[in-house]
C-alpha positions in Angstrom: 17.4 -74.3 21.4 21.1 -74.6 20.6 20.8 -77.4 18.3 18.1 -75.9 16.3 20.7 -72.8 15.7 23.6 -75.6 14.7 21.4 -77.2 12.4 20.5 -74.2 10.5 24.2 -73.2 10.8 24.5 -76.8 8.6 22.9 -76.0 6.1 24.0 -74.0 2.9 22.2 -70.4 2.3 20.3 -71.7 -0.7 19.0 -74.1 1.5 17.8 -71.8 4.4 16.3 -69.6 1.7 14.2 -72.2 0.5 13.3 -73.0 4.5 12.7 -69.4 4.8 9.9 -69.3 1.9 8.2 -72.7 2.7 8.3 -71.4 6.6 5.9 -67.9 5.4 3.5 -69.5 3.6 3.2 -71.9 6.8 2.9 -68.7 8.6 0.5 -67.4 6.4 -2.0 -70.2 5.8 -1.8 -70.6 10.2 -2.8 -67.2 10.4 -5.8 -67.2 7.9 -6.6 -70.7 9.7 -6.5 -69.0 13.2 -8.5 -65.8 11.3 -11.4 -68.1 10.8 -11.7 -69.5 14.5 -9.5 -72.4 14.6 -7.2 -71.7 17.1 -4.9 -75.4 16.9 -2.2 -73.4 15.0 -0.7 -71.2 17.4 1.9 -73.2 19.1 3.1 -74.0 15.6 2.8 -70.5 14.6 4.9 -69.5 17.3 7.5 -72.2 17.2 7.0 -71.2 13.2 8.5 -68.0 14.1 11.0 -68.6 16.5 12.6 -71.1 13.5 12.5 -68.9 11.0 14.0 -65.7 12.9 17.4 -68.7 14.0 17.5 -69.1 10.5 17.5 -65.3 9.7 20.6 -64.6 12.3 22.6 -67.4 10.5 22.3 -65.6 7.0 22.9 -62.3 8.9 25.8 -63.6 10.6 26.8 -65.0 7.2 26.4 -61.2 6.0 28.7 -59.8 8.9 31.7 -62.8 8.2 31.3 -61.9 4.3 31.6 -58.7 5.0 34.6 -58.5 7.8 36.4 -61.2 5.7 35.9 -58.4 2.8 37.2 -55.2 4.7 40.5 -57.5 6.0 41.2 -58.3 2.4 40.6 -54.6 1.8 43.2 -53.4 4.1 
């Protein structure tokens, strides 16, 4: 699981954006496939998920370092 954080950490935010959007509609066309009875896409919806939430705590802690880095210059 560790690696999968460090590779998201790799990449530039421009990149995890695009990762982020191509990610929900994978989401969203495995839910309307589970919706109509085929049930395959649920591992991958989960795994899905648990990718796209890593990728969501590296912009965050891009966020917090922008903004620390920020109030240090501030003071």
């Amino acid at each position: 699981m560790k690696e999968n954080a460090d590779k998201a950490r790799a990449l530039d935010t421009a990149e995890i954006h695009k990762q982020l959007r191509e990610a929900q509609e994978q989401m969203f066309r495995l839910r309307f496939q589970m919706r109509l009875g085929q049930m395959d896409g649920l591992k991958k919806y989960r795994g899905l998920k648990k990718e796209r939430a890593r990728m969501l705590t590296v912009l965050r802690e891009r966020e917090g370092n922008a903004d620390a880095g920020a109030a240090r210059g501030k003071s």
